[in-house]
C-alpha positions, 0 to 999 in steps of 0.5 A, a space after each residue: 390178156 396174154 400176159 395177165 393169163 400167164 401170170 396167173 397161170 404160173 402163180 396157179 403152178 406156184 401155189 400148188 408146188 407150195 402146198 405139196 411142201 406144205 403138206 410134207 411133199 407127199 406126192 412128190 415124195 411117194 413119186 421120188 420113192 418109187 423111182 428109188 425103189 425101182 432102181 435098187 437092187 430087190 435083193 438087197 433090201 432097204 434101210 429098216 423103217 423105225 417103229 419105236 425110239 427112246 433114250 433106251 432103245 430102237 424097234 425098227 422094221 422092213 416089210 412088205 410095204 418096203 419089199 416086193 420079195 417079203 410081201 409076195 413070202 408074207 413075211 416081214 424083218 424086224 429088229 430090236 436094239 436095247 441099251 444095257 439094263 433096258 426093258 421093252 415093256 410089256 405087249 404082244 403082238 398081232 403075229 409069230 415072231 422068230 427070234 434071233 439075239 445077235 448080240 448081247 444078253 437078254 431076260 424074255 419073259 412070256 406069259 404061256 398057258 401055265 404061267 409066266 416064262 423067263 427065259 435067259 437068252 446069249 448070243 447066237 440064242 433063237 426063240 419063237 413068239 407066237 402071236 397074241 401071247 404077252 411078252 416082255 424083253 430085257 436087257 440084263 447086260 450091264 455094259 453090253 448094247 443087246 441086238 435082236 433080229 427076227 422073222 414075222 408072219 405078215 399073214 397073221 397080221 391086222 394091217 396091210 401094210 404088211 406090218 406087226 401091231 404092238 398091244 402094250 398091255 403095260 405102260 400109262 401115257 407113253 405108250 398108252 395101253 390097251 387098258 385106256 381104251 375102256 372107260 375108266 368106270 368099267 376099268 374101276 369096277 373090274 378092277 375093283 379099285 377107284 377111278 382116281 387109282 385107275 388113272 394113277 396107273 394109266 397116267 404115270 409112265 411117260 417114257 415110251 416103249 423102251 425104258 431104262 431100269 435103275 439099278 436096284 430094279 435091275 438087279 430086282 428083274 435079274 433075280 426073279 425067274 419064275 418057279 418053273 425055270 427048275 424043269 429046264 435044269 431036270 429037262 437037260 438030263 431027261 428031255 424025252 420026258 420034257 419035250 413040251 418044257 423044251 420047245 420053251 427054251 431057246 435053242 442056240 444056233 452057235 453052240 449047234 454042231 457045225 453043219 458042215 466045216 472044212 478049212 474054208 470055213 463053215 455052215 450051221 442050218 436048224 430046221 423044224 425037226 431039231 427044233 420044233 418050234 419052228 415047225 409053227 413058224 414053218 421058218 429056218 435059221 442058218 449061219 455062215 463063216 467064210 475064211 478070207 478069200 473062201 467062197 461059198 459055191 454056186 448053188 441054190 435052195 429048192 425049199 426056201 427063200 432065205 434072208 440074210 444080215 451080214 455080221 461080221 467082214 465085208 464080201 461079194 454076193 451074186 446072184 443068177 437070174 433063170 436067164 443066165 444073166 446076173 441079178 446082184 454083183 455087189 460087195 456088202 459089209 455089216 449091216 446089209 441085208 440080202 434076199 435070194 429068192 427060192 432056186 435063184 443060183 447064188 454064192 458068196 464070196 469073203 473079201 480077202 483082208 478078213 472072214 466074211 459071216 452072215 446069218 438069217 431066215 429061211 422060209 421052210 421048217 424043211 432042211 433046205 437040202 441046197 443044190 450045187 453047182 461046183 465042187 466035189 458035190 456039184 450036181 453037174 458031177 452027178 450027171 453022166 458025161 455023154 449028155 453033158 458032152 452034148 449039153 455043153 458041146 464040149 468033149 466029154 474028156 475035155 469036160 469031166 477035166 474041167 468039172 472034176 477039178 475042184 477037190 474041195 466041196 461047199 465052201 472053196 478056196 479063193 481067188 484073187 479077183 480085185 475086189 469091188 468097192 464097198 456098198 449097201 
């Protein structure tokens, strides 16, 4: 009976490990995840959950659901690749999107108050989408693969998952559009066509999301800007009298005037103030380039959390907890993506065999005002050397010797630290 017990008892285990693989392993997969999750490193953030994939294109995401630093900023990442003379169709999208075209060549087109906008778009180009507004993206390159990232508002989102929703309001079977959830009666009438017209139209595209265009087509959605496009032309020599017209134009952060530059390399920072439209997204957009071996010093962000892609070289980010001990010490390459909390201390440092530049969010329309803790405008240098002398216990001769060393500011000359192996 023992045995008999036993046995059955161990097919019991059996059947029921069965049915978790059967089932797609949910339980012990959701198990397995956990874990992962909680050994990763939260500021730099996990690979993007694809949304959408065609022959054409990728629309991928990282949210909430994935991070515990976006969820608490209710805020999400999402990133777009279209293949050269691809279209995103037409949808909008149940939040505010900042974008940022990290590579390549685009035509946005958005259907405003007034009409349709179109807008051409390059490299280094950022433009706010707000949510509940129709919106469509093309690839206008012929060659060029187009790589877009953004900043939503999860707060403005319908799913708790900490996602955005798309509602095409284009497309047929795949994808199907928000047109299909009526009755095909009520669509004819409103319409005023005939129910077999109606499912021609809501039937025929088949090829997802992401589309590719042929080449008369191509050329077709290249050449037509809408009627307004002529106010940017008269808003470049007029722009006080054309504000509300520039708040619809992309504002390039490359072309930007560097925020700060020094033979070390240089920083870009555009705020609400210098472009308006980000004020509604209350978010900020900044780019980095460090020379070989150059480190961005010490320093933190009283305003905002900021959230970065690497794009070009390999370095070293670290990070300080509140404690004093370190919170990240890892090399990154392209593609990584990193956090740093609001007044968590950071710097960064390029690896010395090539530049090292990153670019992101910031999450304030405020200029982030960053606070240093070495180099000629470290805050430690402001204070007065009797209190550091009895802060550090240190002679105070002794110390301002130490502290006033560093000639350069910001961005800083490097070191010669072996640097550490490569990982994401």
């Amino acid at each position: 009976m023992k045995i008999s017990m036993t046995f059955s008892s161990i097919g019991l285990i059996l059947c029921v490990l069965l049915f978790l693989v059967d089932n797609g392993g949910s339980l012990l997969q959701e198990n397995s995840n956990v874990h992962r999750h909680r050994a990763r490193n939260p500021f730099i953030l996990s690979e993007p959950l694809r949304l959408v994939k065609t022959e054409a294109g990728t629309v991928e995401i990282i949210s909430g659901e994935q991070e515990d630093l976006l969820q608490v900023h209710q805020i999400g990442l999402n990133f777009v690749t279209l293949e050269p003379q691809a279209l995103l169709l037409p949808q909008y999208i149940d939040t505010s999107c900042v974008l940022y075209v990290q590579q390549g060549k685009v035509r946005l087109g958005w259907v405003r108050d007034d009409g349709l906008s179109q807008q051409d778009m390059e490299t280094g180009d950022v433009m706010i989408i707000p949510g509940g507004n129709v919106f469509y993206l093309f690839n206008t390159d012929v060659a060029q693969r187009l790589r877009i990232f953004g900043l939503f508002d999860t707060s403005e989102s319908l799913d708790k998952r900490g996602r955005f929703q798309s509602f095409y309001v284009a497309g047929g079977f795949d994808p199907p559009t928000v047109l299909s959830g009526f009755d095909s009666d009520v669509l004819a009438a409103a319409l005023k066509v005939s129910r077999e017209e109606v499912t021609e139209i809501l039937s025929a595209q088949s090829k997802g999301p992401i589309v590719y265009t042929t080449r008369r087509q191509s050329e077709m959605m290249s050449r037509s800007l809408s009627s307004w496009s002529w106010m940017n032309i008269v808003r470049d020599y007029v722009p006080n009298m054309f504000q509300k017209a520039a708040d619809y134009r992309p504002y390039n952060l490359l072309k930007k005037h560097r925020g700060f530059r020094n033979k070390n390399g240089w920083t870009i920072a555009v705020d609400g103030k210098e472009y308006r439209p980000l004020k509604k997204a209350d978010a900020g957009v900044f780019a980095v380039s460090l020379k070989p071996g150059a480190v961005l010093a010490p320093h933190w962000n009283p305003r905002a959390t900021e959230i970065a892609v690497v794009t070009n070289g390999t370095g070293t980010i670290q990070i300080s907890y509140p404690n004093g001990s370190s919170a990240l010490d890892q090399r990154v390459d392209v593609g990584t993506i990193f956090v740093v909390p609001r007044y968590y201390p950071m710097c960064q440092i390029a690896s010395r065999d090539g530049p090292f530049e990153f670019v992101g969010f910031s999450t304030s329309s405020r200029p982030n005002q960053p606070q240093f803790l070495a180099g000629a405008t470290s805050v430690l240098r402001a204070l007065d050397d009797d209190t550091l002398a009895v802060a550090f216990d240190v002679p105070s001769d002794r110390l301002r010797t130490i502290l006033d060393g560093q000639e350069d500011a910001v961005i800083l000359p490097g070191f010669t630290e072996e640097p550490r192996a490569a990982s994401k």
